[in-house]
Backbone as a printed PyTorch tensor [residue, N CA C, xyz], in Angstrom:
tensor([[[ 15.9670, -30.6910, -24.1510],
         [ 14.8230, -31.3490, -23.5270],
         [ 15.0190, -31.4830, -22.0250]],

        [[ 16.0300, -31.4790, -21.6490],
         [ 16.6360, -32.1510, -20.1130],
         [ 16.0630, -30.2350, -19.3320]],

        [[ 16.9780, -29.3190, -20.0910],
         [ 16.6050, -28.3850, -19.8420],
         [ 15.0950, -27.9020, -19.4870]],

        [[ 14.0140, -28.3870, -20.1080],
         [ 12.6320, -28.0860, -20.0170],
         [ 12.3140, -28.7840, -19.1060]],

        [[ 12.3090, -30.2880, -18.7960],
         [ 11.9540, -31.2550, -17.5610],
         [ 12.5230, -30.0250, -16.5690]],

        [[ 14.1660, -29.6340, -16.3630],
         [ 14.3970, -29.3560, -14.8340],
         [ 13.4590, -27.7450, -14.7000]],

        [[ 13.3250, -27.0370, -15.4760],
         [ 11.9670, -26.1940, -15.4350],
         [ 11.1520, -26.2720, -14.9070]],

        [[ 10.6030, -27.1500, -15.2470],
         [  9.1970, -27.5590, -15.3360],
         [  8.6470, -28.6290, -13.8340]],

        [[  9.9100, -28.9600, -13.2890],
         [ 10.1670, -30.0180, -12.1490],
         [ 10.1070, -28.1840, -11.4170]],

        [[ 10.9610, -27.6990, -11.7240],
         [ 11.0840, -26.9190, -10.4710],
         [  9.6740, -26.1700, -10.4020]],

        [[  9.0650, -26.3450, -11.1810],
         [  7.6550, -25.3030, -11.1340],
         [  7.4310, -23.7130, -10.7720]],

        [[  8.9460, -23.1200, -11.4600],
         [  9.3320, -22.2620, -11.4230],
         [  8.9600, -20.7900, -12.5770]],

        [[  8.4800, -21.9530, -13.9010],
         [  9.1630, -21.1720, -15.3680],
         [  7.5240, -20.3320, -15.3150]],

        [[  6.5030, -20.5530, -14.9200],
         [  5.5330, -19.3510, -14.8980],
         [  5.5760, -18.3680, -13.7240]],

        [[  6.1650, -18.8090, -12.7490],
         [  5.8170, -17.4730, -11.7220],
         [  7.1530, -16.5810, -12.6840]],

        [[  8.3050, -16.8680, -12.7020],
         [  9.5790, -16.1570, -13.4380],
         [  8.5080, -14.7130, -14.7850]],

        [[  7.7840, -15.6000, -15.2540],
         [  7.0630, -14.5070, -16.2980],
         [  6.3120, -13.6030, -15.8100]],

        [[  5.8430, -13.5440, -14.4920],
         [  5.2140, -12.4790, -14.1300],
         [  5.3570, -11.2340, -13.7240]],

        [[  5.1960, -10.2000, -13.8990],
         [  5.2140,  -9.3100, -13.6320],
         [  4.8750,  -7.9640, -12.3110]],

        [[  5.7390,  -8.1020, -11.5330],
         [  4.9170,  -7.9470, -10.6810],
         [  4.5160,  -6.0280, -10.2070]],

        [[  4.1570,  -5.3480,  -9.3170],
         [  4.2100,  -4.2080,  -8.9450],
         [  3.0030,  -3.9840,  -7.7630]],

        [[  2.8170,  -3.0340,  -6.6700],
         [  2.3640,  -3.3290,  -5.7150],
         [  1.5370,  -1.7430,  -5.4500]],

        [[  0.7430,  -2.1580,  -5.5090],
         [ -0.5080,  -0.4730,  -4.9680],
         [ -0.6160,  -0.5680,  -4.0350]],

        [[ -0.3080,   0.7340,  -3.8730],
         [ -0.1560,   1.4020,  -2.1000],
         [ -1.5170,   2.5940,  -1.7540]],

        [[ -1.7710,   2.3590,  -0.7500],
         [ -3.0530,   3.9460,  -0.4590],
         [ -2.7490,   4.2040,   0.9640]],

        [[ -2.3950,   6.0270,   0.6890],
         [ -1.9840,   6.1960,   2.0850],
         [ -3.4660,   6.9670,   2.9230]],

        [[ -3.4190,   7.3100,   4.1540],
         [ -3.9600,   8.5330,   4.4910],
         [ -5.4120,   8.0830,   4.6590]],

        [[ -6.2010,   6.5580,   4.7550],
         [ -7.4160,   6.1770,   5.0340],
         [ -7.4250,   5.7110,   6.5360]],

        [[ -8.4610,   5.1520,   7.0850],
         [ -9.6890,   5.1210,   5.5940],
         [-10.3240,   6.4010,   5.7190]],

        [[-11.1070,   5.9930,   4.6640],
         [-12.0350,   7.2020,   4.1400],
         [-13.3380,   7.0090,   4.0020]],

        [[-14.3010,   7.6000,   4.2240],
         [-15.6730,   7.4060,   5.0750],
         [-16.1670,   6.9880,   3.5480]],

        [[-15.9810,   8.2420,   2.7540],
         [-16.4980,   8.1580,   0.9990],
         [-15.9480,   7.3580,   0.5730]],

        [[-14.8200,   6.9040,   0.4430],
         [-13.9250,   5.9260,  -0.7370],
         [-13.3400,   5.1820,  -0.4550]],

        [[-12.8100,   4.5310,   1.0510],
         [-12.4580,   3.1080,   0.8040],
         [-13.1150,   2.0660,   0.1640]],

        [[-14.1610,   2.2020,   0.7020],
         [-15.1490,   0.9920,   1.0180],
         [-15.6570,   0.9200,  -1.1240]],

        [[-15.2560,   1.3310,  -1.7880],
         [-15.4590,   1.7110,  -2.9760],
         [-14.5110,   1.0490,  -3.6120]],

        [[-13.2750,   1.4090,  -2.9500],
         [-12.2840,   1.1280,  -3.4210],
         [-11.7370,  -0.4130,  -3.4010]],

        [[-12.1900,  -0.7450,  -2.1160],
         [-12.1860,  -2.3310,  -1.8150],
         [-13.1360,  -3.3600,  -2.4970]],

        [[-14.3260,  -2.6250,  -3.1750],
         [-15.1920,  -3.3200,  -4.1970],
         [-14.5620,  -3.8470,  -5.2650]],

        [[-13.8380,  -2.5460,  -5.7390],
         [-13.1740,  -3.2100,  -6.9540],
         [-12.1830,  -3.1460,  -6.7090]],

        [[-11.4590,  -3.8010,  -5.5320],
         [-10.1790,  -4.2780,  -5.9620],
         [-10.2690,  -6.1010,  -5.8020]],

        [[-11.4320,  -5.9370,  -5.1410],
         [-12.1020,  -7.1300,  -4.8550],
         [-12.4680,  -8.0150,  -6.5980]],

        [[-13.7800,  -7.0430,  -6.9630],
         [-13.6350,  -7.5890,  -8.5110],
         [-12.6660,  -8.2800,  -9.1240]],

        [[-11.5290,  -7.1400,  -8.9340],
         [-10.2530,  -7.3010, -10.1310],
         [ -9.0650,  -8.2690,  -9.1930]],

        [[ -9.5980,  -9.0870,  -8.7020],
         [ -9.1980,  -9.9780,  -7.5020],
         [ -7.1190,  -9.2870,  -7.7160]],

        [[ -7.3110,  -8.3500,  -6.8370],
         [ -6.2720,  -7.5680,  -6.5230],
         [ -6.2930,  -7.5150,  -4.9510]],

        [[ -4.6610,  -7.1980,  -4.4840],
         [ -4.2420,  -6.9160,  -3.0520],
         [ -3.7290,  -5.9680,  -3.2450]],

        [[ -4.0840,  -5.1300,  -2.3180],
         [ -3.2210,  -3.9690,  -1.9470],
         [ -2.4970,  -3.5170,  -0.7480]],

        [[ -1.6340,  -2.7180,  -0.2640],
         [ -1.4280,  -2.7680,   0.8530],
         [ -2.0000,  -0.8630,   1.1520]],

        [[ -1.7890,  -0.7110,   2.5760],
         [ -2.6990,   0.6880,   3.2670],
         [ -2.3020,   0.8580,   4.1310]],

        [[ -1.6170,   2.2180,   4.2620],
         [ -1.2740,   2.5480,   5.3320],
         [ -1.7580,   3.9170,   5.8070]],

        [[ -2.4820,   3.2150,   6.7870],
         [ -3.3330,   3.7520,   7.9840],
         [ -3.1650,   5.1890,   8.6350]],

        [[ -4.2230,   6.1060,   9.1690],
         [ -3.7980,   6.8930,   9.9910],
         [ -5.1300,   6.4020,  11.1350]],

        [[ -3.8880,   6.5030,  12.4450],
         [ -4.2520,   6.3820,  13.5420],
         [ -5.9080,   6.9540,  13.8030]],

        [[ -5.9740,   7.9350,  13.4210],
         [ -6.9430,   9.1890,  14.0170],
         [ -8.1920,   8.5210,  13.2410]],

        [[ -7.9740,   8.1520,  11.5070],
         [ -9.1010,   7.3390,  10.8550],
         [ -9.7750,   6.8670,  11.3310]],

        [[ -8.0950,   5.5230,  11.5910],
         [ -8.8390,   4.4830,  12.0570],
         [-10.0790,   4.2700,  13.1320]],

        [[ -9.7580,   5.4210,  14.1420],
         [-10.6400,   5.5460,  15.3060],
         [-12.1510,   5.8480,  14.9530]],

        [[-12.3890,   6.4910,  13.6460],
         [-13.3840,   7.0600,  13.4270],
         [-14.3150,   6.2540,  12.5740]],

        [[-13.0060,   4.9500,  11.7740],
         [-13.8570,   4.4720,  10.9240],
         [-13.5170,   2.8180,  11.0280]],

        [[-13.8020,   1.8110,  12.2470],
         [-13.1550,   0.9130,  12.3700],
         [-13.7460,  -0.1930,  11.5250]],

        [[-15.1320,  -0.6090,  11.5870],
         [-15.4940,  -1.0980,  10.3470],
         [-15.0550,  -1.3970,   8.8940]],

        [[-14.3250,  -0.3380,   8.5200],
         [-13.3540,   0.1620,   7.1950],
         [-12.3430,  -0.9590,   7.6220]],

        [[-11.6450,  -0.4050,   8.5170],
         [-10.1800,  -1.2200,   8.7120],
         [-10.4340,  -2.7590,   8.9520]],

        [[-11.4790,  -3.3210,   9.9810],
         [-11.9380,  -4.6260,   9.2360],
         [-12.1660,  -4.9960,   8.4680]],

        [[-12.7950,  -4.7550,   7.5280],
         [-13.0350,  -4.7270,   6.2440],
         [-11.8880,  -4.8780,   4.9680]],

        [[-11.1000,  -3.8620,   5.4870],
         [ -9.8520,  -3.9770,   4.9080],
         [ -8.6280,  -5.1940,   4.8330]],

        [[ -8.7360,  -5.6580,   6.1950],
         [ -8.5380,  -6.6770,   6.6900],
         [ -9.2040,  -8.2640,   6.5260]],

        [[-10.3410,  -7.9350,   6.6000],
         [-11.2760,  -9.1580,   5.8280],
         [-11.1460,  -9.4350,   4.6520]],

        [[-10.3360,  -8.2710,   3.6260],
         [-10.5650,  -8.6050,   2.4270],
         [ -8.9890,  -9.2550,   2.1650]],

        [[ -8.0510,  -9.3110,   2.8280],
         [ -6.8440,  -9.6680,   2.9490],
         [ -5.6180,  -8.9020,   2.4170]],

        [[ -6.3160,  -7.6650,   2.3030],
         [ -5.1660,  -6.7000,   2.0680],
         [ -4.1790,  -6.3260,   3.3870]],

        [[ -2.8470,  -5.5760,   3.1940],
         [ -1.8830,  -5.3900,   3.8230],
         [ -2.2530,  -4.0310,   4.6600]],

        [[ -2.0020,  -4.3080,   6.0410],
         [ -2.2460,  -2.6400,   6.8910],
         [ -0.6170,  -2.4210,   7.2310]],

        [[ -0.5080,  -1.0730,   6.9730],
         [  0.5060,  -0.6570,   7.9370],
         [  0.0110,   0.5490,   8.1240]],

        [[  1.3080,   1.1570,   8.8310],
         [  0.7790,   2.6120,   9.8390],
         [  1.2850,   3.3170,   8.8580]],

        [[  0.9170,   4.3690,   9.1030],
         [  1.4000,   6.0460,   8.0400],
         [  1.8810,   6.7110,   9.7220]],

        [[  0.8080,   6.9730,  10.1720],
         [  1.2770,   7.7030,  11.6960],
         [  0.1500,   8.3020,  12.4080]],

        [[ -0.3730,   9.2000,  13.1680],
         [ -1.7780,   9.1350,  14.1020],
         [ -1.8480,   9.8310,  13.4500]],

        [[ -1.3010,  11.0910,  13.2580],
         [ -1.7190,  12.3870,  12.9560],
         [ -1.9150,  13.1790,  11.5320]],

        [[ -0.9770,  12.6820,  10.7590],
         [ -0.4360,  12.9140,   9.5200],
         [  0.5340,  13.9040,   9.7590]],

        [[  1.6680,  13.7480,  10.7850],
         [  2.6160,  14.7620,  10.9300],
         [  4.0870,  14.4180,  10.0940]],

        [[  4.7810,  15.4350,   9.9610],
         [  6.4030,  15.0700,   9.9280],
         [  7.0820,  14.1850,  10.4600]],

        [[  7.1990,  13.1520,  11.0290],
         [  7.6850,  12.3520,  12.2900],
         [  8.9770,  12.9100,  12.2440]],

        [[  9.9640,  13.5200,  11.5120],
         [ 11.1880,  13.5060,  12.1740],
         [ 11.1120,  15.2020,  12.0840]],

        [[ 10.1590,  15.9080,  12.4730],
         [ 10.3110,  17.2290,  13.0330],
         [  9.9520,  16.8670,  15.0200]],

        [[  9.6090,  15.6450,  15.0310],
         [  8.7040,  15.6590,  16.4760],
         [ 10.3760,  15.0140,  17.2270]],

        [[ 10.1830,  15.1580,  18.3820],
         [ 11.3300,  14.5500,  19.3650],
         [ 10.6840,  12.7810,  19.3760]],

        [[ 12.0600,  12.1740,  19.8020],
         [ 12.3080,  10.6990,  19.2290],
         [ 10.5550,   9.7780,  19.9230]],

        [[ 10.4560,  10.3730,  21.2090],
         [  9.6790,  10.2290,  21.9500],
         [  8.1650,  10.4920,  21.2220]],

        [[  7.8610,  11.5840,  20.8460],
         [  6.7820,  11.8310,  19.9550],
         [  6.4970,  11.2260,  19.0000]],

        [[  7.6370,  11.1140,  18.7910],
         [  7.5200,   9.9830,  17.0130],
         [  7.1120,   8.5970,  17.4110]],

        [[  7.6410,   8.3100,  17.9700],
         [  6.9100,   6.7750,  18.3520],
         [  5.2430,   6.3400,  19.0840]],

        [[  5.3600,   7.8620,  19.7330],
         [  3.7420,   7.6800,  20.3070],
         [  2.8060,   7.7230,  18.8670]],

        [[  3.5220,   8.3880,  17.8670],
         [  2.3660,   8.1900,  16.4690],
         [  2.5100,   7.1720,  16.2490]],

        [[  3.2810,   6.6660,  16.1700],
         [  3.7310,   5.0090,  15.2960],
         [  3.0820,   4.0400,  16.0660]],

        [[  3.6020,   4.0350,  17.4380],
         [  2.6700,   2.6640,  18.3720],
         [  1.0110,   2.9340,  18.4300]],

        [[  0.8300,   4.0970,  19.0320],
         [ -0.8560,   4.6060,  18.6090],
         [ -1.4820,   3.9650,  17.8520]],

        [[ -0.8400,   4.1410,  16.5760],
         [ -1.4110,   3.6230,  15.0600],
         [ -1.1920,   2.1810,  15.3760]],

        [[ -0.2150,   1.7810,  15.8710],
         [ -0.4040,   0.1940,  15.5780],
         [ -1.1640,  -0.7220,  16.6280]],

        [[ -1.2010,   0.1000,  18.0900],
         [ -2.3360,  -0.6510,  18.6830],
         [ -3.5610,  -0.3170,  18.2420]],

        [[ -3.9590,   0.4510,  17.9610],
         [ -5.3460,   0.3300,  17.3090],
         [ -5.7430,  -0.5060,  16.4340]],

        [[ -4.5530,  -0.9570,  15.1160],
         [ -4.9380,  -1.7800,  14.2580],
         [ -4.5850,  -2.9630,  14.8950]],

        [[ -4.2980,  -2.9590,  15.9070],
         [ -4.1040,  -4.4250,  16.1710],
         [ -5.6290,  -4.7160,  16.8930]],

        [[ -5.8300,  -3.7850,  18.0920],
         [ -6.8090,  -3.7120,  18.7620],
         [ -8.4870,  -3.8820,  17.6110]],

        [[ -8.0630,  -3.7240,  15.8310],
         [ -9.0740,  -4.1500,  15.2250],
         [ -9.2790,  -5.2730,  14.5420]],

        [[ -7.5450,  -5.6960,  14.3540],
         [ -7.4900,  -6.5290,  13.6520],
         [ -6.6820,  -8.0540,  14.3450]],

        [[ -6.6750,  -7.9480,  15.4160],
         [ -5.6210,  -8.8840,  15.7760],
         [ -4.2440,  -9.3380,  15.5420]],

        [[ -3.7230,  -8.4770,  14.2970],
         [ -2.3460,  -8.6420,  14.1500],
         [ -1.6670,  -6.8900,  14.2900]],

        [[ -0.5000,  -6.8760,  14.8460],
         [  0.3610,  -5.6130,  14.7000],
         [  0.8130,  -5.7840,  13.2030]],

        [[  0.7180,  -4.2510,  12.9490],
         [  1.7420,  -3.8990,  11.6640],
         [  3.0110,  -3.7820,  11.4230]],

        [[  3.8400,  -4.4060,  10.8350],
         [  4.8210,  -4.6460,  10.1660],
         [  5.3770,  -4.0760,   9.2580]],

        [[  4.8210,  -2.9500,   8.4320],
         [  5.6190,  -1.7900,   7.9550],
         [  4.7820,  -0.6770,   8.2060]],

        [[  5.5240,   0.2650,   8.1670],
         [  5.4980,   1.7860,   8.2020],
         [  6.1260,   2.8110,   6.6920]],

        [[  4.7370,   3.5540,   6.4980],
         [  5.1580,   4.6250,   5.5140],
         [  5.2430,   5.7150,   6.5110]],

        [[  6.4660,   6.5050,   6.5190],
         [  6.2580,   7.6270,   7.2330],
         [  5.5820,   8.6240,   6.3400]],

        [[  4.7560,   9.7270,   6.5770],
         [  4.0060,  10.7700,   5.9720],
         [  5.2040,  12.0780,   5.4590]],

        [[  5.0230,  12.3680,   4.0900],
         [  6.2150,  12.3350,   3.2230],
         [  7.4210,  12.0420,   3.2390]],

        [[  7.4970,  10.5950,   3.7070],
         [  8.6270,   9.7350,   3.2780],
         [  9.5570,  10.2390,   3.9840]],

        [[  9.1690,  10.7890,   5.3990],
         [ 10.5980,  12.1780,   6.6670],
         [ 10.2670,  10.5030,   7.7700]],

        [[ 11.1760,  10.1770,   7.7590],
         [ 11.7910,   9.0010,   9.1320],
         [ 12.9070,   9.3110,   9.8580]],

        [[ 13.1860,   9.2620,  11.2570],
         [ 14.3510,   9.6380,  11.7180],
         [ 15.3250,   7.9910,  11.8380]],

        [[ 16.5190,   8.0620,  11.1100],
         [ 17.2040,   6.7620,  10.8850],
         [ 17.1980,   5.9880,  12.4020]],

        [[ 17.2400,   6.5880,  13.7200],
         [ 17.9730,   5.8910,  14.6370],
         [ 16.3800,   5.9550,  15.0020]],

        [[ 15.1550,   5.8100,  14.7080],
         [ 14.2200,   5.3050,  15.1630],
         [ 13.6540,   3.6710,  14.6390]],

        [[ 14.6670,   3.1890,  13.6960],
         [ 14.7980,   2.4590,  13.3470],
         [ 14.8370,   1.2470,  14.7040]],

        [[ 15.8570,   1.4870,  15.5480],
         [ 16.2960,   0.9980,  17.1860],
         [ 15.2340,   0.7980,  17.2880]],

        [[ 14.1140,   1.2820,  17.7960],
         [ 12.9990,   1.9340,  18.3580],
         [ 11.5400,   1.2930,  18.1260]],

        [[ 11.6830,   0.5860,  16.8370],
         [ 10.6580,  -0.3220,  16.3390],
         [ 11.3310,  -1.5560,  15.1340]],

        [[ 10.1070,  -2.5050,  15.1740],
         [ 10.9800,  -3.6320,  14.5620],
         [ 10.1180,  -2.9730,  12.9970]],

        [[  9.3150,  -2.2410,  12.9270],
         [  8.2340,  -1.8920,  11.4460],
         [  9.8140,  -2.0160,  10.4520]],

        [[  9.5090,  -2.1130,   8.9740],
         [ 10.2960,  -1.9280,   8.0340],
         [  9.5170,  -0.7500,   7.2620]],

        [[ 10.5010,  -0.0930,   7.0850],
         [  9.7530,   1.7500,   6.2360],
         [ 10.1200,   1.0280,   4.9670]],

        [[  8.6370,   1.4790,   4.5140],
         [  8.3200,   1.3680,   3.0480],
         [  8.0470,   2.3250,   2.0190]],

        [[  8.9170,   2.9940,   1.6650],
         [  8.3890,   4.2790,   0.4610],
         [  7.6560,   3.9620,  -0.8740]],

        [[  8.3060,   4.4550,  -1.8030],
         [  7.6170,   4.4270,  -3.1350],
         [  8.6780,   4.5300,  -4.5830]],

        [[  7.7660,   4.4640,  -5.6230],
         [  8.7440,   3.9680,  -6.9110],
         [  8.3500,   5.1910,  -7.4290]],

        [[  6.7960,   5.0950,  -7.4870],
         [  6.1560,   6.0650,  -8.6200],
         [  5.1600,   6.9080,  -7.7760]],

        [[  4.9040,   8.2490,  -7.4940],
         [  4.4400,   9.0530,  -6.8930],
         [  3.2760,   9.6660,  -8.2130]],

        [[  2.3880,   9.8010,  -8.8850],
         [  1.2830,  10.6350,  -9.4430],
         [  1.2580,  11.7640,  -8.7400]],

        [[  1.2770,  11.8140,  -7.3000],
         [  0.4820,  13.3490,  -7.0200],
         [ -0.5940,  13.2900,  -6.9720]],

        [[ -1.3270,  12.2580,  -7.0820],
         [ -3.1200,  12.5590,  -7.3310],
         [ -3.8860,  13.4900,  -6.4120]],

        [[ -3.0290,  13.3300,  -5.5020],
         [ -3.8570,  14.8050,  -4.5810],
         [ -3.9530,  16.3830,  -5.1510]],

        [[ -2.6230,  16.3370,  -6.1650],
         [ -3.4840,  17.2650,  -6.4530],
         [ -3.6450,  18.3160,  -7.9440]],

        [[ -4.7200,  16.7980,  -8.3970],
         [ -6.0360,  16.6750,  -9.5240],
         [ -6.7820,  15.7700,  -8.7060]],

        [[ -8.1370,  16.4070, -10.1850],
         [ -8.8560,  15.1460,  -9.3240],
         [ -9.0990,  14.5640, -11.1640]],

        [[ -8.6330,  14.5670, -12.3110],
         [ -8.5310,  14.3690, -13.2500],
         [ -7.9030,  12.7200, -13.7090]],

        [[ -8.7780,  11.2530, -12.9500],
         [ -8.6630,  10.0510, -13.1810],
         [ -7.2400,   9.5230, -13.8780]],

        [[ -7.8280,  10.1320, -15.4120],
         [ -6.7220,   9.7460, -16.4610],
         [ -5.6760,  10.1830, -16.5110]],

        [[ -5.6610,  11.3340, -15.9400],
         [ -4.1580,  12.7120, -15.7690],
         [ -3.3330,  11.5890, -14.5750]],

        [[ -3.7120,  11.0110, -13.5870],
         [ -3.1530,  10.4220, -12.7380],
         [ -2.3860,   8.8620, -13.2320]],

        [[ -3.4420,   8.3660, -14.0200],
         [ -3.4450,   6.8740, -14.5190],
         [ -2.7400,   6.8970, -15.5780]],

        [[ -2.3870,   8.3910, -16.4940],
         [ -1.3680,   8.2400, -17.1950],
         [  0.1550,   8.6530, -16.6390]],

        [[  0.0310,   9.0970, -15.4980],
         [  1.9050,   9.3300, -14.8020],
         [  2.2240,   8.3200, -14.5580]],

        [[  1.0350,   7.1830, -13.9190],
         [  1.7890,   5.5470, -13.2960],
         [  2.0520,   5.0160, -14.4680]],

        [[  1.5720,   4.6640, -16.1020],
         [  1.5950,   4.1360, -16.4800],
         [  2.6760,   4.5370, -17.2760]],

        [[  3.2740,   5.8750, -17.3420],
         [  4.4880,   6.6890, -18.2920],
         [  5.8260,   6.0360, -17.6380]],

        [[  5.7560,   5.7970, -15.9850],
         [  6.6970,   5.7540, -15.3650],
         [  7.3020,   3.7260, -14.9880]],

        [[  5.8770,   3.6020, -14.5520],
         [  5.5990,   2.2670, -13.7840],
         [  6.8930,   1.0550, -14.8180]],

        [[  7.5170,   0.5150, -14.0940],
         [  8.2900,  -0.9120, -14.1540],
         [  8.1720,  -2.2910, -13.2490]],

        [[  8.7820,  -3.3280, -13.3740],
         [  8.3960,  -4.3880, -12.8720],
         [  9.2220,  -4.0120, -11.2600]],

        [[  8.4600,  -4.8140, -10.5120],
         [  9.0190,  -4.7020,  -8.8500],
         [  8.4470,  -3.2280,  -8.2390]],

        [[  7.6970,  -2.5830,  -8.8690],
         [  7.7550,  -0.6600,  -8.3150],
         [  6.7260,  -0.8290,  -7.6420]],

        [[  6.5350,  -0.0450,  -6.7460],
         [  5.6380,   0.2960,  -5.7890],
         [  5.1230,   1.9050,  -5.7550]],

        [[  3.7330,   1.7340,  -6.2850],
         [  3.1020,   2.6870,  -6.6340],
         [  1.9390,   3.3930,  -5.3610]],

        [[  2.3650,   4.6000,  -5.3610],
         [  2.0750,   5.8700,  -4.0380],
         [  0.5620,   6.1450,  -4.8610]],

        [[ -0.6740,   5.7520,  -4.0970],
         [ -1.8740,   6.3220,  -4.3610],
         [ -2.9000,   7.0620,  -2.9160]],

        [[ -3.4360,   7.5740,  -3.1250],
         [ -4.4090,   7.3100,  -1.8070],
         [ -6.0920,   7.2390,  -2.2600]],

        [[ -6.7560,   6.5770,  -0.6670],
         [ -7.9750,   6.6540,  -1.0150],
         [ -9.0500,   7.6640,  -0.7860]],

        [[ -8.7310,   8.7580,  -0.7710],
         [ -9.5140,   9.9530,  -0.2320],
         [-10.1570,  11.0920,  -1.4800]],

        [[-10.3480,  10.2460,  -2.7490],
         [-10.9100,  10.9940,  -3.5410],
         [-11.4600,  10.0680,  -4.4770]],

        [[-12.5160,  10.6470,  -5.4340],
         [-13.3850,   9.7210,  -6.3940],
         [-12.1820,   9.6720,  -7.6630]],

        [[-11.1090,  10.4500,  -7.9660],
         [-10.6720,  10.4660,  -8.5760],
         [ -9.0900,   9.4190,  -8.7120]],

        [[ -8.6930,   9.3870,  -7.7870],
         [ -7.8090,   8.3510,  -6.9620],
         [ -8.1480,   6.9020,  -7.4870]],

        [[ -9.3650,   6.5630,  -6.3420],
         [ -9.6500,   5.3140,  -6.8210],
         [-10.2450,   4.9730,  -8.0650]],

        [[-10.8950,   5.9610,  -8.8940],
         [-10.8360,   5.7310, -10.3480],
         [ -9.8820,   5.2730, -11.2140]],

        [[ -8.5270,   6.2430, -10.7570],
         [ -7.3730,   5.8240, -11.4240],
         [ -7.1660,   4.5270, -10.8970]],

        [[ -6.8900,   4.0560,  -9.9910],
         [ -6.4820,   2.6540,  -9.9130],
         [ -7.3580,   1.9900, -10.2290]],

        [[ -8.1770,   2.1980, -10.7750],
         [ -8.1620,   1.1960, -11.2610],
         [ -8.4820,   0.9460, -13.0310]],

        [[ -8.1990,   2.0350, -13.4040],
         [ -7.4540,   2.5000, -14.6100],
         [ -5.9630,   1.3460, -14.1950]],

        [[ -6.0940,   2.2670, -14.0120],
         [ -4.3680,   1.1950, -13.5260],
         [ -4.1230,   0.1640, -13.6590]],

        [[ -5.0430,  -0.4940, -12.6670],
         [ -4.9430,  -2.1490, -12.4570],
         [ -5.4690,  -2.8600, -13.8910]],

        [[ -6.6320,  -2.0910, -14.8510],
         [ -6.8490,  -2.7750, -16.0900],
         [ -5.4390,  -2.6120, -17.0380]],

        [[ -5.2380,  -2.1770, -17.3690],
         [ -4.1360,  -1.0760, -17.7110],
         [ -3.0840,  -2.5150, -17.7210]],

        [[ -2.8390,  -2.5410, -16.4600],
         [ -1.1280,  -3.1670, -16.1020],
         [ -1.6580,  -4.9410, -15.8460]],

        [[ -3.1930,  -5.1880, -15.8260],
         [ -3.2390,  -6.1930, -15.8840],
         [ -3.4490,  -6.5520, -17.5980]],

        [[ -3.5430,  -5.8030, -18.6710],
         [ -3.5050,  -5.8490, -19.7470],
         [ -2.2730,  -6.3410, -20.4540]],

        [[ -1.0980,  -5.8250, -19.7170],
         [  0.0230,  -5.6780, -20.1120],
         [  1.0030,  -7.0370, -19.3640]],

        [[  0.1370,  -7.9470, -18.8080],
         [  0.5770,  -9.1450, -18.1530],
         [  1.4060,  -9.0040, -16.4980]],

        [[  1.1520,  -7.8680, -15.9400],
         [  1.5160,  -7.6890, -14.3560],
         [  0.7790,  -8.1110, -13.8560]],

        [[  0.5660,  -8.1590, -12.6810],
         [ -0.0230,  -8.7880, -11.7430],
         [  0.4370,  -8.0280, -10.0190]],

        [[ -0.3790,  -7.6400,  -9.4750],
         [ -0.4410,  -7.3890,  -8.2290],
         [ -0.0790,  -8.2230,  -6.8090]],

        [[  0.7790,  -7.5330,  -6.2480],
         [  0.8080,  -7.8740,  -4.9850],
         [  1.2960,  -7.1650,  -3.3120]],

        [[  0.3630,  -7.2870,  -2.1460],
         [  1.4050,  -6.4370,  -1.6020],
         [  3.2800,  -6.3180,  -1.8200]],

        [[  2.9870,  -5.2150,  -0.6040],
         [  4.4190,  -4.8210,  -0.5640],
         [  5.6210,  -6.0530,  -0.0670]],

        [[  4.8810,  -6.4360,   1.2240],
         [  5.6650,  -7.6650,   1.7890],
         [  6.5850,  -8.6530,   0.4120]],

        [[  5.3990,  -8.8400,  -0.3810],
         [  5.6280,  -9.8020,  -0.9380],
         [  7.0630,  -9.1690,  -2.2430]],

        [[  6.7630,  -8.1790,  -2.5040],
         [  7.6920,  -7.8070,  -3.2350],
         [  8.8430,  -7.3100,  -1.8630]],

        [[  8.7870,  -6.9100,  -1.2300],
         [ 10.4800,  -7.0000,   0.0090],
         [ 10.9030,  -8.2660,   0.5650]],

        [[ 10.1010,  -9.2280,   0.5030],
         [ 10.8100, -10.7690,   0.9660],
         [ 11.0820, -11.4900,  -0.5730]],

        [[ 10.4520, -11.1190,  -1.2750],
         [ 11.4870, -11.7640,  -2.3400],
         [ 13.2240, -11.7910,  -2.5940]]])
């Protein structure tokens, strides 16, 4: 009994049961499918985090407010969608800061992590910025199908608690799956949250 009071004092013993895992979308926004995508993640009162390309953002700033209004997580991917560690140290950072004054310049806060664009970072650029690089657990590939369920069944073959799942928003088929997904894994008692929240734990 003593045991259940100090539980229950600590108000600990339900967050402990949850499950957690974190949806990621790289490579927006997207003129067709963010804004789709943020509907229902909205519905399925879900957060996600997004990482940005510079060049988008410029084209579609509305989106990235939006994105932001809805209280999901921005970080940078990079301006261009290049290699960053094929470019000299110098190049690499003009993608990275690019991308992040803009989202700041939309959103009022700088970004705080960075996906580099296929997961290529040069280690000693680390020096160079305070961002924390954020990769992935579970990769689908959805880029390339555009087959919903074919996608929504690799996350769900693979997916475990704490993983951080690689999607993007640039197809009808993408954000279909997630949210396949999100019923899916909210069925199964997980629960969503950015990335932050699963790296400061």
């Amino acid at each position: 009994m003593a045991e259940e009071n100090t539980k229950a004092a600590s108000g600990k013993i339900k967050e402990e049961e949850v499950k957690k895992v974190a949806l990621t979308f790289d490579d927006g926004p997207n003129p067709d499918h963010t804004e789709t995508l943020l509907e229902g993640l909205k519905e399925r009162n879900v957060k996600a985090t997004f990482f940005l390309l510079g060049a988008e953002c410029e084209k579609y700033p509305e989106i990235v407010k939006k994105i932001h209004a809805d209280g999901h997580l921005i970080g940078v991917h990079s301006y261009e969608h290049v290699n960053l560690s094929n470019l000299t140290d110098q190049a690499a950072m003009e993608q990275v800061d690019k991308t992040d004054q803009i989202i700041f310049g939309l959103t009022g806060e700088h970004a705080q992590y960075i996906r580099p664009p296929y997961g290529c970072w040069k280690c000693n650029l680390d020096y160079e910025t305070k961002m924390i690089e954020v990769l992935w657990d579970v990769d689908p590939l959805d880029w390339k199908t555009d087959n919903s369920s074919v996608i929504a069944k690799r996350v769900m073959d693979k997916v475990q608690e704490n993983d951080i799942i690689l999607l993007h928003d640039a197809s009808e088929s993408s954000v279909n799956a997630a949210f396949q997904i999100i019923d899916e894994l909210h069925g199964e008692g997980y629960s969503f949250v950015t990335v932050e929240e699963l790296i400061l734990e």
